[in-house]
N, C-alpha and C positions, 0 to 999 in steps of 0.2 A: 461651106453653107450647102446645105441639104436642098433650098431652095429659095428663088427672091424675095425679097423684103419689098414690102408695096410698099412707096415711096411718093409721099405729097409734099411739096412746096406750097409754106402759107407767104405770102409776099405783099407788101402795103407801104405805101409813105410812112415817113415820123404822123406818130398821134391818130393811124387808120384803126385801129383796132386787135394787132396780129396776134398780143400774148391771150385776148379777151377770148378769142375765138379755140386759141389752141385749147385753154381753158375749158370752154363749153363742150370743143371734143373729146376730151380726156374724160368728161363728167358725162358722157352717152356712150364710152367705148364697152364693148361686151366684156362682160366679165372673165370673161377663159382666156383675154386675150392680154399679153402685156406690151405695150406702146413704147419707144422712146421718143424724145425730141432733144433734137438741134438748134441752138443759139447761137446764135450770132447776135452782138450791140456792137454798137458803133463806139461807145465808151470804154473807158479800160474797165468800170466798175457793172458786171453783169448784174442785172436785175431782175430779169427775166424767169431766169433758174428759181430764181427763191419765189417768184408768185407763183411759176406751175411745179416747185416740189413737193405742194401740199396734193398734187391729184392724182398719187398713186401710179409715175410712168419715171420711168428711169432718163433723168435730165443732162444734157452736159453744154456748158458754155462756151464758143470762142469770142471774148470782148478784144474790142484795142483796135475797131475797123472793118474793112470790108472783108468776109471769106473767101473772096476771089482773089485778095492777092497773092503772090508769091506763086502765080499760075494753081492757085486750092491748096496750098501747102497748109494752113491753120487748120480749111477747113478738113481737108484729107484724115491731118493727124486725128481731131476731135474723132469725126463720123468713124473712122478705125475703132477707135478705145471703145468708145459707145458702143457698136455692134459686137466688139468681143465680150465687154463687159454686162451686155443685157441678152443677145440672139434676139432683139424684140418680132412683135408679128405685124409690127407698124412700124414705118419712122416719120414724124414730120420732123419738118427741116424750116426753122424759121429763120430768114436772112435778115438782115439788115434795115432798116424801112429805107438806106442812102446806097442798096445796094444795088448793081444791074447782074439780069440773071443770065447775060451771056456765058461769062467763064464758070460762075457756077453749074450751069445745065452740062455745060460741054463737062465738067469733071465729072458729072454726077454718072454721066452718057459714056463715060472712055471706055478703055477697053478690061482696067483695071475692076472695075464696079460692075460691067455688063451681065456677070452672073450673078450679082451681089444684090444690084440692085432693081425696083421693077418700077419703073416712072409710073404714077397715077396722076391724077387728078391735081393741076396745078390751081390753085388760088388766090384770087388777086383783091384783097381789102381795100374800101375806097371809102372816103370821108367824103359824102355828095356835097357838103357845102365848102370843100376846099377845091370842085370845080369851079368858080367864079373867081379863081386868084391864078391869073395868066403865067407867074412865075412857076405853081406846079403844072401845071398845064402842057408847059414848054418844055420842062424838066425830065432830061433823055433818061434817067431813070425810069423815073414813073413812066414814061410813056411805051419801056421795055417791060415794065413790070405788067404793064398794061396789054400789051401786043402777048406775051404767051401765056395770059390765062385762059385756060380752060371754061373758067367760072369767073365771072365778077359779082362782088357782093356789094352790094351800096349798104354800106352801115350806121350807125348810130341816126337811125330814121325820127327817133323820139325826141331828136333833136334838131330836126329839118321840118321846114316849111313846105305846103302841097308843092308847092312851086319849083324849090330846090330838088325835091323829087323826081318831079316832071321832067327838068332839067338832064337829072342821071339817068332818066330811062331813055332821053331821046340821046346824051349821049352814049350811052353803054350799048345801045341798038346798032349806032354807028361806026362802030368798030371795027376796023378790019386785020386781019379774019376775024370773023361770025365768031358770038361766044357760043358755046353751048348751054352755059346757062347765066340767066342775071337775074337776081334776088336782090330784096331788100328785107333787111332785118335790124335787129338790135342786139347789143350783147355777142356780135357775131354768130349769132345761131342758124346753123343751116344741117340739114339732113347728111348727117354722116355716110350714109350712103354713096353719096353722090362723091367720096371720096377716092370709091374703089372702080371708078369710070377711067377709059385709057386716057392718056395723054394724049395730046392732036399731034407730039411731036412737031411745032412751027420753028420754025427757023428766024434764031433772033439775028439782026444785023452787031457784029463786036462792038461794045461801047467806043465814041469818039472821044469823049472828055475824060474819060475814066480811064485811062492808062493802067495796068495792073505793072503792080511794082513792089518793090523789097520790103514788107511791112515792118514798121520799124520793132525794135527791140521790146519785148512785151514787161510792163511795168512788175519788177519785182515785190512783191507786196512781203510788208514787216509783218512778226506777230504784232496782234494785236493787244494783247499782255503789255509788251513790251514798249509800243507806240499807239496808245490807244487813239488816233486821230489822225488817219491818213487821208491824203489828195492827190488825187493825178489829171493832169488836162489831156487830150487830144484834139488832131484837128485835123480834116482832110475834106472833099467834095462839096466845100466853100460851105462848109460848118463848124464849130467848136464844142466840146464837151470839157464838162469838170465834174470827176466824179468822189465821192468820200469814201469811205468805209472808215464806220466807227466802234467802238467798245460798246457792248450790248449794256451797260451799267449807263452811259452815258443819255440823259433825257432830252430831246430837243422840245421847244415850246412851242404843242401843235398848232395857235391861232396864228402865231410866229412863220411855221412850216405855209400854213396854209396861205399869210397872206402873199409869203415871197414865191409859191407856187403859179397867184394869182398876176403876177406884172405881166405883160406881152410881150417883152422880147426873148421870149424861154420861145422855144422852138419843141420843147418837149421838156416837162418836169415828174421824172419816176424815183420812187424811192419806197423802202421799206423798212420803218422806224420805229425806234421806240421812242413815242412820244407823253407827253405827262398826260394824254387821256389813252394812255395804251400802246399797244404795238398795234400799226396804223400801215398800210399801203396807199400812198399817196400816186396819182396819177393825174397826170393834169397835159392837155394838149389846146392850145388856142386861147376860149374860155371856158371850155369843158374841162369842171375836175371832177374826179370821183375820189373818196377815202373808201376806206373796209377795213374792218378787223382784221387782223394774222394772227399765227400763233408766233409764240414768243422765236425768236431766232437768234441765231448763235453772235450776230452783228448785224447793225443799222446798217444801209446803202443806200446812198442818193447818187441822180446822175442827172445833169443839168445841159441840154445840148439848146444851142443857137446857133443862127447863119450870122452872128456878128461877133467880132473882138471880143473874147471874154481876160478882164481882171480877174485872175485866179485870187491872185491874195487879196484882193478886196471882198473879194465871193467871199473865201474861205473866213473871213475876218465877221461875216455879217451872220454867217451861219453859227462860228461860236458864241456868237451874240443871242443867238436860240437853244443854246445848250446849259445845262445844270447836273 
């Protein structure tokens, strides 16, 4: 490497906003310039990659968990391949929403990446009305995720009351250490600029609850040809995912999609479907869902995460039941 790769972390709970925003950067990045980013889901089924492989930036996924485990071994591999295979003049790097940025930062910071890579501007997505629920609140993630942002964004505002507002500014003010910046927007839009500002370099405390440990065997996936209608569950940081990938021929029934999007024990509902009004990106967090158009893709993905017990084959059993 001739010279560093400016290097952001977009970081946010399930359902803050992070692929929205990567999104919105990619769609203001300078034209001369070419971007990758970094995936990480907590599901074995990536979803991520396919919403931002329409924006023109060289993508690569690691699903199946945290990239911190195995002391960055997942994510080492990925973030290698990606810089050999693009030289990009950007990286974001999107973790986890269930991730803590301890072992990530320290991998990003070793001595192996020191020339490689150049820390910028770390950001941290926030859902202001998921302040008033004490479980994330408390939750040593977030509240890591929270401690080395650079930036905090209070997002989806068109969706917050003056009040809940008010609320993230007097908490977002109180933070310690001092942000450097706290904005609110929607869509995650905020001044690209503000990307290429140094890191404060703070020092996170190692996760307590979060053990990093031998990330299990990553799910062998079949052709699709072959098996057109795959599922794999995971589970770890006192949550569950069940995710699909299906044969692009196969139709799910969008009022169908939409209303099993709609129950409240989903923790997160993402997916990219072909459904009977179209190929459809389904996104849904709490009671916020958003659809959109895609273009057509090579296979349907959904990925269903909760903090409670999931029946996989009951799941899998309700969702053929939306298929034709």
């Amino acid at each position: 490497m001739h010279k560093q790769i400016p290097t952001n972390l977009i970081f946010g709970f399930l359902g803050s906003g992070k692929t929205t925003t990567i999104q919105s950067l990619l769609e203001r990045k300078p034209a001369s310039e070419h971007w990758a980013v970094l995936v990480n889901e907590f599901g074995e089924v990536g979803i991520d990659g396919q919403l931002l492989d329409q924006k023109g930036a060289t993508i690569r996924e690691v699903p199946g968990g945290c990239m911190c485990c195995v002391a960055g071994l997942p994510m080492q591999m990925g973030l290698n391949m990606l810089i050999k295979a693009s030289s990009p003049d950007r990286l974001l790097i999107e973790p986890t929403g269930l991730g803590h940025p301890h072992q990530i930062l320290e991998t990003l910071t070793s001595t192996f990446y020191q020339d490689v890579l150049d820390i910028r501007t770390c950001v941290t997505i926030i859902d202001p009305a998921k302040l008033d629920n004490p479980k994330v609140l408390a939750n040593e993630n977030f509240r890591a995720q929270t401690d080395i942002a650079d930036v905090l964004i209070g997002n989806k505002t068109d969706h917050c009351d003056e009040p809940t507002l008010a609320g993230f500014e007097r908490w977002a003010h109180s933070q310690q250490p001092p942000k450097r910046r706290v904005h609110q927007t929607t869509q995650g839009r905020f001044p690209p600029e503000w990307l290429d500002e140094r890191h404060a370099d703070l020092s996170i405390t190692p996760p307590v609850g979060h053990a990093t440990h031998d990330a299990p065997p990553r799910r062998q996936w079949e052709d699709l040809d072959s098996v057109p209608w795959q599922q794999a569950l995971n589970q770890g940081e006192g949550h569950f995912s069940c995710g699909w990938r299906i044969h692009p021929d196969t139709q799910l029934d969008f009022a169908g999609l939409h209303a099993l999007a709609h129950e409240p024990q989903w923790r997160r509902f993402k997916g990219v479907l072909n459904t009977t009004e179209g190929w459809r990106a389904i996104n849904a967090a709490g009671e916020t869902i958003t659809t959109s158009e895609v273009p057509e893709q090579s296979e349907s993905r959904l990925e269903i995460i909760t903090d409670h017990l999931i029946d996989g084959q009951q799941l899998d059993a309700r969702l053929k039941r939306l298929s034709q």
